[in-house]
N, CA, C and O atoms as a GROMACS GRO file, in nm:
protein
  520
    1UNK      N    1   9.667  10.644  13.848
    1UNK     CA    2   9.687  10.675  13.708
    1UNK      C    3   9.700  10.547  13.625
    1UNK      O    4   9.666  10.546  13.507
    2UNK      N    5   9.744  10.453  13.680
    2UNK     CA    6   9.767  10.280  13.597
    2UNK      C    7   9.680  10.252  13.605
    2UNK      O    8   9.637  10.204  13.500
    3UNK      N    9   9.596  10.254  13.703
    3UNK     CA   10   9.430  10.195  13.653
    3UNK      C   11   9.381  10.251  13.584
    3UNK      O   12   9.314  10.183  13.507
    4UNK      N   13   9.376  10.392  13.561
    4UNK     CA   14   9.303  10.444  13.472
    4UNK      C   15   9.356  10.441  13.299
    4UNK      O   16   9.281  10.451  13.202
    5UNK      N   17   9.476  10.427  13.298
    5UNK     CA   18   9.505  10.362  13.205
    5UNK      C   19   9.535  10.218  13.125
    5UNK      O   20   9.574  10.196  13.010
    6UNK      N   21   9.496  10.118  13.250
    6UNK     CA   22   9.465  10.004  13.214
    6UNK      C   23   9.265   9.939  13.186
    6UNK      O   24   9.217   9.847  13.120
    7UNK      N   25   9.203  10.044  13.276
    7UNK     CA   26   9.096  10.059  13.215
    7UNK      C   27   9.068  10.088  13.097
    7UNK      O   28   8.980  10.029  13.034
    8UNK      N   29   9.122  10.161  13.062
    8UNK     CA   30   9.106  10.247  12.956
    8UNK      C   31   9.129  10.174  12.797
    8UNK      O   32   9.062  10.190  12.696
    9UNK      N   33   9.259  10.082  12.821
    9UNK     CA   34   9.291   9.974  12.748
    9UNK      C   35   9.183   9.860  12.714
    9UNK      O   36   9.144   9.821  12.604
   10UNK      N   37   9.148   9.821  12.838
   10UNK     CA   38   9.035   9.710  12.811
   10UNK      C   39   8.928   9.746  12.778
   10UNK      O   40   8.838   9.673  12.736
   11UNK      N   41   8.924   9.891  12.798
   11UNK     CA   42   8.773   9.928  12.731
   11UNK      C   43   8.761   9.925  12.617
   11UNK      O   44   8.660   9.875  12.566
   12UNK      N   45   8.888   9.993  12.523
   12UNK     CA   46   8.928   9.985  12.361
   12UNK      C   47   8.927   9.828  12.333
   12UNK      O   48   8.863   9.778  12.241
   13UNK      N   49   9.005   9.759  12.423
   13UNK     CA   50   9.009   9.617  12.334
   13UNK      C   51   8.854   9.585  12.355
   13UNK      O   52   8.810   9.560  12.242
   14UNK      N   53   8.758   9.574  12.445
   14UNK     CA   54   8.610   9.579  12.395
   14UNK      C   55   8.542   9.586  12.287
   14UNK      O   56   8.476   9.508  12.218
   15UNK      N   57   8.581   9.734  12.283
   15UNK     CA   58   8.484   9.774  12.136
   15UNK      C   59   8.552   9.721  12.034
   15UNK      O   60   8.494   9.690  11.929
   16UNK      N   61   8.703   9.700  12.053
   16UNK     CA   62   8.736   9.640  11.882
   16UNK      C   63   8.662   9.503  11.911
   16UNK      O   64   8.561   9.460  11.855
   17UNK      N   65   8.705   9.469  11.969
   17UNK     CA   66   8.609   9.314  12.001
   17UNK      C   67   8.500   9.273  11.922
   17UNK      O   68   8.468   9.203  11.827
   18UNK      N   69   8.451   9.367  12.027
   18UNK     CA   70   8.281   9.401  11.998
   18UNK      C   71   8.225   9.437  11.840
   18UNK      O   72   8.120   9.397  11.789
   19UNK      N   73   8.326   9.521  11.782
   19UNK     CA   74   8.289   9.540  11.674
   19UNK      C   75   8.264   9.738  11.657
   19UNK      O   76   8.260   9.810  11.557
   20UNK      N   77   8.255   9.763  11.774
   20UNK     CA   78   8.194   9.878  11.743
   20UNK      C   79   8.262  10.010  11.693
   20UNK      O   80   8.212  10.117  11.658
   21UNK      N   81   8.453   9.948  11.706
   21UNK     CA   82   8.506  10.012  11.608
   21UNK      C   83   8.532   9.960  11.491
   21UNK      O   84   8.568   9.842  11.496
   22UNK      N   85   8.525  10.020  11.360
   22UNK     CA   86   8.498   9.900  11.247
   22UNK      C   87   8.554  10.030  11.122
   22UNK      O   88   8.529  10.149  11.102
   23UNK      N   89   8.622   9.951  11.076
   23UNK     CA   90   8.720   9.991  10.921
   23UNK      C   91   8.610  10.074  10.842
   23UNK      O   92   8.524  10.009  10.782
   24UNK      N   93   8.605  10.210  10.838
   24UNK     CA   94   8.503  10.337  10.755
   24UNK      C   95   8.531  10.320  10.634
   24UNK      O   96   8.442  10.366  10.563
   25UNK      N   97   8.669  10.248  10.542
   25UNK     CA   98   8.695  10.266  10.450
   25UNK      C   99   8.723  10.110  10.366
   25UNK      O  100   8.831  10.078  10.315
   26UNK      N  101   8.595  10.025  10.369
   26UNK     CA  102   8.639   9.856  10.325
   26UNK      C  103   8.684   9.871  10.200
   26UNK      O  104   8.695   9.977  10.137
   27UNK      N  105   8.713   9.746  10.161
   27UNK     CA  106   8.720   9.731  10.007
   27UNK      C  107   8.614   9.701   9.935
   27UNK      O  108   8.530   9.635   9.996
   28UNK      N  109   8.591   9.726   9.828
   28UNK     CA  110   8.485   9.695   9.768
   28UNK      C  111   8.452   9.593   9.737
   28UNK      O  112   8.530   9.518   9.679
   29UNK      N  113   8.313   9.553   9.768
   29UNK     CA  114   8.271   9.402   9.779
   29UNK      C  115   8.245   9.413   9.604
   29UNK      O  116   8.151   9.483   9.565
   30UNK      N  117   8.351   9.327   9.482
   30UNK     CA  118   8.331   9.382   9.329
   30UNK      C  119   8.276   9.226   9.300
   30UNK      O  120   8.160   9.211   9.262
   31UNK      N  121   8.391   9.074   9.324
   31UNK     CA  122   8.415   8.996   9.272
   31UNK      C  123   8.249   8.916   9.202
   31UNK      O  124   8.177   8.866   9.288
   32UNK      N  125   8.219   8.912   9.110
   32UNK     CA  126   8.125   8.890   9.034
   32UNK      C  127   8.040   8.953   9.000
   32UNK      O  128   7.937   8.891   8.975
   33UNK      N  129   8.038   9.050   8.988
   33UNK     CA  130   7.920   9.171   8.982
   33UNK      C  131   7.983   9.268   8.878
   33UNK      O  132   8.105   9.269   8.859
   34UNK      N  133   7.879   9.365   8.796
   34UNK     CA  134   7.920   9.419   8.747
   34UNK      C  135   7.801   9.549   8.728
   34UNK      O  136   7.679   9.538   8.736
   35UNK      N  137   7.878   9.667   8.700
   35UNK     CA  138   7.838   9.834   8.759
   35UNK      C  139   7.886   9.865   8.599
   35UNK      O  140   7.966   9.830   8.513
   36UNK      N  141   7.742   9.982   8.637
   36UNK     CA  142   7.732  10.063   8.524
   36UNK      C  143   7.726  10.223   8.570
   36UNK      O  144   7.725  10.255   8.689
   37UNK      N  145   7.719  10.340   8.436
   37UNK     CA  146   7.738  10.470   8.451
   37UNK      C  147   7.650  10.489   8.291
   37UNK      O  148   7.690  10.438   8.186
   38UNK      N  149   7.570  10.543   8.301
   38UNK     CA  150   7.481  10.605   8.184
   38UNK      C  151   7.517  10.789   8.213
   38UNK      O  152   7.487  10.863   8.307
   39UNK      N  153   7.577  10.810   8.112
   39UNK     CA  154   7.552  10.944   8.057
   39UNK      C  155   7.475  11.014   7.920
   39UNK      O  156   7.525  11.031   7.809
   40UNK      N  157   7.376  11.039   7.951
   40UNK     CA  158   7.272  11.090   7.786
   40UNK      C  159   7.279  10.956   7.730
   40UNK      O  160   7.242  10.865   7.804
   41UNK      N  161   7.335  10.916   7.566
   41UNK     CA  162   7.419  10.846   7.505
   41UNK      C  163   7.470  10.743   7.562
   41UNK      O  164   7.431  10.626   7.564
   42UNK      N  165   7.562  10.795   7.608
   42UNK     CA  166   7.697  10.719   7.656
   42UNK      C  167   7.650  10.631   7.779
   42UNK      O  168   7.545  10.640   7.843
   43UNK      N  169   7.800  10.512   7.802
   43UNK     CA  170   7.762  10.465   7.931
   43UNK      C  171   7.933  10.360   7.911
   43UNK      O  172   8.009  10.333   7.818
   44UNK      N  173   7.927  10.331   8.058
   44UNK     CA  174   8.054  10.246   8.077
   44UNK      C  175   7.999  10.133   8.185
   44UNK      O  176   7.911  10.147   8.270
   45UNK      N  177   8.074  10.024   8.157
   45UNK     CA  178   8.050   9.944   8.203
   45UNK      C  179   8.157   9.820   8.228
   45UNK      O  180   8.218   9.755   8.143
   46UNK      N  181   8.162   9.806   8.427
   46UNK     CA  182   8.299   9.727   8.510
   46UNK      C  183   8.246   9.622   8.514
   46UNK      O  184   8.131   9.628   8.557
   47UNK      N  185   8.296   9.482   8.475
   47UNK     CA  186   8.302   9.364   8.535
   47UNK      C  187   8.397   9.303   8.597
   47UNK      O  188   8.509   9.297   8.548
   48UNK      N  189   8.372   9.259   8.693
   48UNK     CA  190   8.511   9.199   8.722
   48UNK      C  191   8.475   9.050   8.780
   48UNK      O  192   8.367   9.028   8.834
   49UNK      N  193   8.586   8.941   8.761
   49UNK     CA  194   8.561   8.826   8.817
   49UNK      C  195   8.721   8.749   8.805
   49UNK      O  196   8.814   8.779   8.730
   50UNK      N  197   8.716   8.664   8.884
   50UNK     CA  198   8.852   8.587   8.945
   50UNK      C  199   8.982   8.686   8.923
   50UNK      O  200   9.054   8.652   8.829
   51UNK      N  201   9.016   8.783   8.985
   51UNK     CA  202   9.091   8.884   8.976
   51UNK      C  203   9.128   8.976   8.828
   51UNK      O  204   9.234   9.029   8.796
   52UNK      N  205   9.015   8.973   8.766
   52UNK     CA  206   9.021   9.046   8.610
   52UNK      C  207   8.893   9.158   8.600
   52UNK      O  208   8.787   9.157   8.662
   53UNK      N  209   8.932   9.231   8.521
   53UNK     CA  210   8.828   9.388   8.522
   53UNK      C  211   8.800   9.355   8.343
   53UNK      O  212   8.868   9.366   8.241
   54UNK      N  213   8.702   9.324   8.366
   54UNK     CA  214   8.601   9.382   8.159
   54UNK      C  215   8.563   9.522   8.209
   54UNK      O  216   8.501   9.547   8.313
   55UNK      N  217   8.616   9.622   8.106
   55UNK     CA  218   8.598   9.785   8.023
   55UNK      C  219   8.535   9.784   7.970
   55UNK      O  220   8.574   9.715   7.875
   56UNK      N  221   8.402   9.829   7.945
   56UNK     CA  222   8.313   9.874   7.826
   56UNK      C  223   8.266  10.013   7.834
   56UNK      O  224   8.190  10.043   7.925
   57UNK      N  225   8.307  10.109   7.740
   57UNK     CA  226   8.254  10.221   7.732
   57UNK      C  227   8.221  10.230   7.582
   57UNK      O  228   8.274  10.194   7.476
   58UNK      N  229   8.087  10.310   7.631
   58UNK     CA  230   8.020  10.302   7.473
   58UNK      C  231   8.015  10.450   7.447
   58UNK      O  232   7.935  10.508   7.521
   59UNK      N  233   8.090  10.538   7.348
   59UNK     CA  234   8.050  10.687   7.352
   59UNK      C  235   8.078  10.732   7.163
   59UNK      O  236   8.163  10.677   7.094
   60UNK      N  237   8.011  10.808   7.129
   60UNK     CA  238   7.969  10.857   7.050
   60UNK      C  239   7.952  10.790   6.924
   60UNK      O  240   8.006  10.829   6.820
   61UNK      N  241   7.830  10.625   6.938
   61UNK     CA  242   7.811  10.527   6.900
   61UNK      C  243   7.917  10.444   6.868
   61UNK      O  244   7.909  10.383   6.761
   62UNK      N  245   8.012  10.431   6.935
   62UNK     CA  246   8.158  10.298   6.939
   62UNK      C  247   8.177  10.246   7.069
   62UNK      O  248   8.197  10.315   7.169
   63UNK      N  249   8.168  10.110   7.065
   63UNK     CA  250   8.246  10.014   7.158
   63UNK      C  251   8.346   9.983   7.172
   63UNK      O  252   8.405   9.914   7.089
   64UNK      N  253   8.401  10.026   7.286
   64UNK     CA  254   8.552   9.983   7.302
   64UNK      C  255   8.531   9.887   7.457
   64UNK      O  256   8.476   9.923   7.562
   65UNK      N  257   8.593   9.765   7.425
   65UNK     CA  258   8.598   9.699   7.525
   65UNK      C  259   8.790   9.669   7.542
   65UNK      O  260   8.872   9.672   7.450
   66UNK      N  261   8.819   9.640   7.691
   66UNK     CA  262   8.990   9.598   7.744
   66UNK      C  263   8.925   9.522   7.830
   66UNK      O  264   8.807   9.524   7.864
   67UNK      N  265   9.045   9.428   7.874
   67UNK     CA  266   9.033   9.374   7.984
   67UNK      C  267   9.204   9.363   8.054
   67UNK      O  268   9.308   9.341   7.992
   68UNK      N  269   9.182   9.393   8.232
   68UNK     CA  270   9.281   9.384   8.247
   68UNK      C  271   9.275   9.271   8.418
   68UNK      O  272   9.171   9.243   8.477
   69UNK      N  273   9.430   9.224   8.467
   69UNK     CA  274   9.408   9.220   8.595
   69UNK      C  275   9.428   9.377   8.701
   69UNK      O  276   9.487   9.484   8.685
   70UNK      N  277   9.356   9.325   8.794
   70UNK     CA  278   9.345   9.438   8.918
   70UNK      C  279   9.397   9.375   9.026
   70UNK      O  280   9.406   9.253   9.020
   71UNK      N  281   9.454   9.467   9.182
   71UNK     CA  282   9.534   9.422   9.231
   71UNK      C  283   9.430   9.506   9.375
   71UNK      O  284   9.339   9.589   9.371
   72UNK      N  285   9.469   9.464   9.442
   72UNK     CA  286   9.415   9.521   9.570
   72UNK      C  287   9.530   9.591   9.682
   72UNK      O  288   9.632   9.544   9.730
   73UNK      N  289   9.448   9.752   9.704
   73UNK     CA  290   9.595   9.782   9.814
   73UNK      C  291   9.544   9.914   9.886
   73UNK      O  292   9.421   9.902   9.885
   74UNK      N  293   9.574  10.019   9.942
   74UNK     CA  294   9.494  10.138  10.003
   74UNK      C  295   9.632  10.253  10.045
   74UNK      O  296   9.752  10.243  10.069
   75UNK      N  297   9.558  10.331  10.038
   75UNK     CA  298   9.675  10.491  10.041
   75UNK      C  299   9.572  10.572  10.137
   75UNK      O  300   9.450  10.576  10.135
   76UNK      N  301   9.674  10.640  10.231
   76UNK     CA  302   9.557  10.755  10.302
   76UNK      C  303   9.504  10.656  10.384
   76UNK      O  304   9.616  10.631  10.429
   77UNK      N  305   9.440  10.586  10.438
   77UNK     CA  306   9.356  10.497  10.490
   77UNK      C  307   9.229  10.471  10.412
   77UNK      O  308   9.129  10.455  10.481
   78UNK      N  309   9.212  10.462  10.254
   78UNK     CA  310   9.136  10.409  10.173
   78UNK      C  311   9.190  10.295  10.069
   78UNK      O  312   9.285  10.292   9.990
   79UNK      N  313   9.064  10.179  10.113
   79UNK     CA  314   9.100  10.079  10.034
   79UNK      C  315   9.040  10.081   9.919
   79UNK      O  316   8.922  10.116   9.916
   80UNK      N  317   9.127  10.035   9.764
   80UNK     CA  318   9.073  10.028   9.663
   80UNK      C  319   9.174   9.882   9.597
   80UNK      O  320   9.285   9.836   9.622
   81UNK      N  321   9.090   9.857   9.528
   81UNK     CA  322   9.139   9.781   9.333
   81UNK      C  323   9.149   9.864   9.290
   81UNK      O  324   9.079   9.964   9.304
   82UNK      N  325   9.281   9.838   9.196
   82UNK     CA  326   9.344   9.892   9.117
   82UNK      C  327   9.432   9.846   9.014
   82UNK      O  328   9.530   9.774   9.034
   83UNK      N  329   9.393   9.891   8.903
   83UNK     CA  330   9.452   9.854   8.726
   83UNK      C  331   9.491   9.961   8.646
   83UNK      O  332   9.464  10.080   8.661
   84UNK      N  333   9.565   9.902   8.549
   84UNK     CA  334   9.590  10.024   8.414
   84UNK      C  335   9.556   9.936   8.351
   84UNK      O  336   9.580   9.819   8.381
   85UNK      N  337   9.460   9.991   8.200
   85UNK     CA  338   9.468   9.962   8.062
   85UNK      C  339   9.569   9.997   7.986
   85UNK      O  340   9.559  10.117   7.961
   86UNK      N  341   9.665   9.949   7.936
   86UNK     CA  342   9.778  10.024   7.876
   86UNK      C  343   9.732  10.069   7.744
   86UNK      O  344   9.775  10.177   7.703
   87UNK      N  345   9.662  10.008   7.682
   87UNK     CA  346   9.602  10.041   7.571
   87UNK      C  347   9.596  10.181   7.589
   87UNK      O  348   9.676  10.241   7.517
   88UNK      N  349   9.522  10.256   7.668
   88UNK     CA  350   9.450  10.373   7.663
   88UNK      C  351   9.528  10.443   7.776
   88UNK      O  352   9.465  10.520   7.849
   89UNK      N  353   9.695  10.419   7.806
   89UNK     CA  354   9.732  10.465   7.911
   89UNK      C  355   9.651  10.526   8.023
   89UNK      O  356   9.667  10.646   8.045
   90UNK      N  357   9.560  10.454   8.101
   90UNK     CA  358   9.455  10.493   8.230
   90UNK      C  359   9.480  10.407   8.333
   90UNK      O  360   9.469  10.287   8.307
   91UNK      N  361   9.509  10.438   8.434
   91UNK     CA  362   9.518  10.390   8.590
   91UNK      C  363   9.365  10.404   8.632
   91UNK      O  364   9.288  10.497   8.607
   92UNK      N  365   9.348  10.315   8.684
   92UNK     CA  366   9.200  10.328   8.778
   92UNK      C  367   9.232  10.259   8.877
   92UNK      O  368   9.333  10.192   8.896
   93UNK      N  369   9.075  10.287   8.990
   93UNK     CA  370   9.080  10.244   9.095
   93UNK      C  371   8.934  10.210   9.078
   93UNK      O  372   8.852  10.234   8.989
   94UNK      N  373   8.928  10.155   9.183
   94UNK     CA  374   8.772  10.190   9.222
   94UNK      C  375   8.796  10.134   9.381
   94UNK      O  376   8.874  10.051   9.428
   95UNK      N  377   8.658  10.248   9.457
   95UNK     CA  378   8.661  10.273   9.547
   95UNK      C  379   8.519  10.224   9.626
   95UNK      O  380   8.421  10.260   9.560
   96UNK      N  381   8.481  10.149   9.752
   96UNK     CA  382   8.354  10.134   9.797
   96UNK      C  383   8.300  10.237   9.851
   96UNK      O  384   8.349  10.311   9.936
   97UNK      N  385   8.139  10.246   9.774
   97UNK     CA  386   8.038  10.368   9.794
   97UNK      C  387   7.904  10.277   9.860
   97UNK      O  388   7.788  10.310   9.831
   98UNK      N  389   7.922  10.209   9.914
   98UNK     CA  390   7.815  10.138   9.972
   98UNK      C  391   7.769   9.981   9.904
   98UNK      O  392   7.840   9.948   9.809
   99UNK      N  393   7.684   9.905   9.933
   99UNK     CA  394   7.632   9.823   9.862
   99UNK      C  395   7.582   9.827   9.727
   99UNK      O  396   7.586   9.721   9.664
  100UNK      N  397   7.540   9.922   9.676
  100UNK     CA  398   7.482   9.964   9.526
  100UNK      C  399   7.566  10.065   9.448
  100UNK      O  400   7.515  10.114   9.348
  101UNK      N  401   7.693  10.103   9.486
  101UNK     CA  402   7.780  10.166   9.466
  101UNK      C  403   7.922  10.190   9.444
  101UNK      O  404   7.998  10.213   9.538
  102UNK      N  405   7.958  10.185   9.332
  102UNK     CA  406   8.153  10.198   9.389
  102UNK      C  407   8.171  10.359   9.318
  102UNK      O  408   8.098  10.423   9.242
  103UNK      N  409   8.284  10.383   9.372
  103UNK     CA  410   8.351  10.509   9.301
  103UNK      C  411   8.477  10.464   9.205
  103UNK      O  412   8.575  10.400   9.243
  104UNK      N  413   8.455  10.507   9.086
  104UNK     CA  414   8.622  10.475   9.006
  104UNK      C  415   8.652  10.603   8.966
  104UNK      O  416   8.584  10.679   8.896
  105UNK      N  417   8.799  10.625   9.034
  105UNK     CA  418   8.884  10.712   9.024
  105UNK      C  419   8.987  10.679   8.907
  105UNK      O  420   9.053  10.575   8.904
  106UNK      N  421   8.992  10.770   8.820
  106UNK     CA  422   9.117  10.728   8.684
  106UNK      C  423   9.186  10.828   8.680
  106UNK      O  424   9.151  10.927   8.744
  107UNK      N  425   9.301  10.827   8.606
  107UNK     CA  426   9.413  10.938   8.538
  107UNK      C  427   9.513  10.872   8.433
  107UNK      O  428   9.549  10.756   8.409
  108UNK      N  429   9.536  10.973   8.391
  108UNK     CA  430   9.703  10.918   8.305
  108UNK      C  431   9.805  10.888   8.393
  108UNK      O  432   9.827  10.992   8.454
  109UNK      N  433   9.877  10.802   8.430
  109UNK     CA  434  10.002  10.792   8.488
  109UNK      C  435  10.080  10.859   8.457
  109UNK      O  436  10.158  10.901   8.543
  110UNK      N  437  10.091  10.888   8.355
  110UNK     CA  438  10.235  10.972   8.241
  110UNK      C  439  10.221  11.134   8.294
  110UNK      O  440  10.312  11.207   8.333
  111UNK      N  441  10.098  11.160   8.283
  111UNK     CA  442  10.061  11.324   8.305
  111UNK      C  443  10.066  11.330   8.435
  111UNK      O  444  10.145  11.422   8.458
  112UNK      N  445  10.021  11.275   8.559
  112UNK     CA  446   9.978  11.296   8.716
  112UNK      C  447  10.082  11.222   8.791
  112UNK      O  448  10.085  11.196   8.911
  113UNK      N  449  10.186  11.186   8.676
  113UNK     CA  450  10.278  11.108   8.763
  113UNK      C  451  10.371  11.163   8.926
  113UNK      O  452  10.433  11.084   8.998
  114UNK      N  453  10.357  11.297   8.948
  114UNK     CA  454  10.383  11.353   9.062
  114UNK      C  455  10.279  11.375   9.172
  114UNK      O  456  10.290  11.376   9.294
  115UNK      N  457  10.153  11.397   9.073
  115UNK     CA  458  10.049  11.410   9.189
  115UNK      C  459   9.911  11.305   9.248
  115UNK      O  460   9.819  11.261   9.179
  116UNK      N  461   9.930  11.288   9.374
  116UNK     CA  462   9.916  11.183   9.478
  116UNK      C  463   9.756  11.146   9.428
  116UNK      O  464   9.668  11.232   9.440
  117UNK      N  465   9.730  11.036   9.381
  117UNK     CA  466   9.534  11.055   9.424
  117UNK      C  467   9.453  11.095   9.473
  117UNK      O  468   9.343  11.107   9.418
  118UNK      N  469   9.483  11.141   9.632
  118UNK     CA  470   9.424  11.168   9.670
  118UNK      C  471   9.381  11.324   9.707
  118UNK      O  472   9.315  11.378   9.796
  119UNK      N  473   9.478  11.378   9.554
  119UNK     CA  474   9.510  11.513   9.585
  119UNK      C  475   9.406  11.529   9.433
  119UNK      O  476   9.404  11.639   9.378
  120UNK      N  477   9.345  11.439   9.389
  120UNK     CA  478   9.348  11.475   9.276
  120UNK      C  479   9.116  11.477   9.280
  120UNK      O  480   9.076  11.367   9.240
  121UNK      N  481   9.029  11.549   9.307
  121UNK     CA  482   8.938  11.540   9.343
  121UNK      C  483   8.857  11.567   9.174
  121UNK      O  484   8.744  11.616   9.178
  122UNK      N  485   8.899  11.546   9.076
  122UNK     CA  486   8.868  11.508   8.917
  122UNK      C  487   8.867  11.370   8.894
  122UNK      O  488   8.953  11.292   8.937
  123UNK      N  489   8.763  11.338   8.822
  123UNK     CA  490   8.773  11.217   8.749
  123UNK      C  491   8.738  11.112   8.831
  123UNK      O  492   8.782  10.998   8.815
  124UNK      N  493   8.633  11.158   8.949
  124UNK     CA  494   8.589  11.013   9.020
  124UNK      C  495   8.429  11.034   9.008
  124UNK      O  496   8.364  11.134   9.036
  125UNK      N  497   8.371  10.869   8.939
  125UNK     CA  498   8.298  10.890   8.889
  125UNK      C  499   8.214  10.760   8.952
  125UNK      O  500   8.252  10.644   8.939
  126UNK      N  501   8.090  10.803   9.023
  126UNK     CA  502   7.996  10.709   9.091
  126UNK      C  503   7.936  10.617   8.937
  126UNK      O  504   7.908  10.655   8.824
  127UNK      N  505   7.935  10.466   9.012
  127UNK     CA  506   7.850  10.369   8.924
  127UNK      C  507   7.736  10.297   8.976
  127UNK      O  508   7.734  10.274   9.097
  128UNK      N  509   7.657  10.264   8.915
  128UNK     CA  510   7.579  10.179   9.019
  128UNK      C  511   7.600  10.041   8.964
  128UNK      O  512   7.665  10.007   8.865
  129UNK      N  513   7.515   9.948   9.074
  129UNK     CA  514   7.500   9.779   9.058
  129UNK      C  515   7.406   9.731   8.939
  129UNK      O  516   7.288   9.767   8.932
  130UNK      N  517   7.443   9.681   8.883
  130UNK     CA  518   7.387   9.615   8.744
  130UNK      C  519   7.278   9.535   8.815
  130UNK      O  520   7.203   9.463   8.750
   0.00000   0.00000   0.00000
């Protein structure tokens, strides 16, 4: 039974080794790049660089631009960045959707302040790579 559970050990430390078990949920590769979202009209648009997020959403012909810092951290076993604009009381995240992709998840803090993110399957909204 000890061998088979010391086998069993070195087989796991292998594959982490190896690589072939590997983190499903990275962080998003953001730092210099910046993602957009076109709706009809409308569109928003993330930059981020040396730990700071540029806001641009353009909707019903007005620009509103914020800028804030973002912080890095993960809940559930998903990693995200994450900021509020206080201006516009909004928490966001954003989340990695692949190489050409992030997901940003937002809410009011004030209103959802009891309920968990990841309970909350509204308001996450795919962008692509500029």
């Amino acid at each position: 039974m000890k061998k088979i559970f010391v086998f069993c050990a070195l087989f796991l430390i292998v594959l982490i080794v190896s690589g072939c078990v590997k983190d499903d949920s990275p962080y998003p590769i953001i730092d210099n790049t910046s993602w957009k979202r076109v709706s009809d009209e409308n569109w928003e648009r993330l930059s981020f660089s040396n730990g700071r997020v540029h806001y641009e959403s353009f909707k019903n012909g007005s620009l509103s631009e914020y800028d804030s810092d973002y912080t890095q951290d993960s809940e559930v076993g998903c990693h995200f960045y994450a900021w509020i604009i206080e201006d516009m009381n909004i928490a966001f995240r954003v989340y990695s959707a692949g190489h050409d992709h992030i997901i940003v998840g937002y809410h009011n803090p004030l209103l959802n302040s009891n309920t968990p993110w990841y309970g909350m399957a509204y308001n996450n909204l795919l962008f692509d790579r500029e």
